[in-house]
C-alpha positions in Angstrom: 94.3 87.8 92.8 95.3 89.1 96.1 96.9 92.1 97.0 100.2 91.5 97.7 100.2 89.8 94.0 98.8 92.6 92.7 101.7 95.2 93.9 104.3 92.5 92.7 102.9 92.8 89.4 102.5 96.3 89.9 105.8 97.3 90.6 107.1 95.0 87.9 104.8 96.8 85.2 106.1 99.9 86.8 109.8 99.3 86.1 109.1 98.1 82.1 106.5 101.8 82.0 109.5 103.5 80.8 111.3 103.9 77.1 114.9 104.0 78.4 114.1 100.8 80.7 112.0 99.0 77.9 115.1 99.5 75.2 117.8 98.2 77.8 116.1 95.2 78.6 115.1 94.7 74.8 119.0 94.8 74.1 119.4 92.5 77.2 117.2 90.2 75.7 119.8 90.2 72.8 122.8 89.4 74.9 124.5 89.7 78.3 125.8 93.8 78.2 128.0 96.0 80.8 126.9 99.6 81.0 129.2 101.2 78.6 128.1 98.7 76.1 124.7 99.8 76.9 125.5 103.5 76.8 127.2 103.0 72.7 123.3 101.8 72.0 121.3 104.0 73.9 121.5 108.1 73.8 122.0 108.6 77.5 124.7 108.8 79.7 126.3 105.6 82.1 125.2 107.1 85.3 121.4 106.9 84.0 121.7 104.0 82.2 122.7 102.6 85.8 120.2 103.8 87.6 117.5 102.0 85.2 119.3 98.9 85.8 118.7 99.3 89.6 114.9 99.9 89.0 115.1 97.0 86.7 117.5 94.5 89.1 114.8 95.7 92.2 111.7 94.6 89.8 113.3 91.5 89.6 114.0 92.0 85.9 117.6 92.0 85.4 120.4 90.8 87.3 124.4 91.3 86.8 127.5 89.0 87.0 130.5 90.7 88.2 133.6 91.1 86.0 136.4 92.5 87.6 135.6 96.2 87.8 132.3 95.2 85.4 129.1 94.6 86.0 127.7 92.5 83.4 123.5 92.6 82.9 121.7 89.9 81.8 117.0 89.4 82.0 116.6 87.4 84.9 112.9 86.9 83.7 113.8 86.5 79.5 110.2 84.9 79.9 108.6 87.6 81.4 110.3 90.2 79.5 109.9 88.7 76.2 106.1 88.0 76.7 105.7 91.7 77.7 108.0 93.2 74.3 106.2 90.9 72.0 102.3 91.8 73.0 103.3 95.1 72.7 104.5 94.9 69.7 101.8 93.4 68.6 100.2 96.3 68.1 96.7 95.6 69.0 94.1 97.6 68.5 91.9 99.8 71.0 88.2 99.0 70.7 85.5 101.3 71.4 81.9 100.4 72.1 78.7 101.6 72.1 76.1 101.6 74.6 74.4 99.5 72.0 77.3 96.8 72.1 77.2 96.5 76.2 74.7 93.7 77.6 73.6 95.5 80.5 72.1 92.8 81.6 75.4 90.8 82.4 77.4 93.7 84.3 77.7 93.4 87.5 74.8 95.2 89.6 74.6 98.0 92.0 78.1 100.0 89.8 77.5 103.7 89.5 76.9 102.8 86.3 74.1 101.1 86.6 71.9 102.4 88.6 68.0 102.9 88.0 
């Protein structure tokens, strides 16, 4: 992976790293939604609710129709999105290991950690 990959994906994590942002595209992922409709879901007010959807629509994560005065929001990326939502709700768990579980003979050589 290069780096400019990297910081795409970066910056895309980045947008989802937040509760408010991870239930509005959840609900997205439901149905297409304008930010009042949003705002009868969610327990914050339409101005924040709108500036989520920017970090989101500048991720590349959502994306609006216009209607009339409206903004309507839809995923852009329902893939992506979906993907994300579902391993995480997955619920997997974290494994810890021992020194004993490591093969320190197949990690990389010359780390911090292994030197002699």
């Amino acid at each position: 992976m290069n780096f400019d990959t990297a910081n795409t994906w970066a910056a895309v994590l980045k947008a989802l790293a937040h509760p408010t942002r991870l239930q509005i595209v959840a609900e997205l992922l439901k149905a297409t939604k304008c930010v009042s409709d949003i705002q009868e879901i969610l327990p914050a007010s339409q101005a924040n609710i709108s500036q989520h959807l920017t970090v989101l629509r500048h991720a590349g994560i959502v994306n609006f129709a216009q209607d009339g005065s409206q903004r309507c929001y839809y995923v852009s990326r329902p893939n992506l999105a979906s993907s994300v939502i579902a391993l995480l709700a997955e619920g997997e768990p974290v494994i810890c290991k021992s020194k004993n579980d490591i093969d320190l003979e197949k990690r990389s050589p010359g780390g911090p950690c292994c030197a002699q």
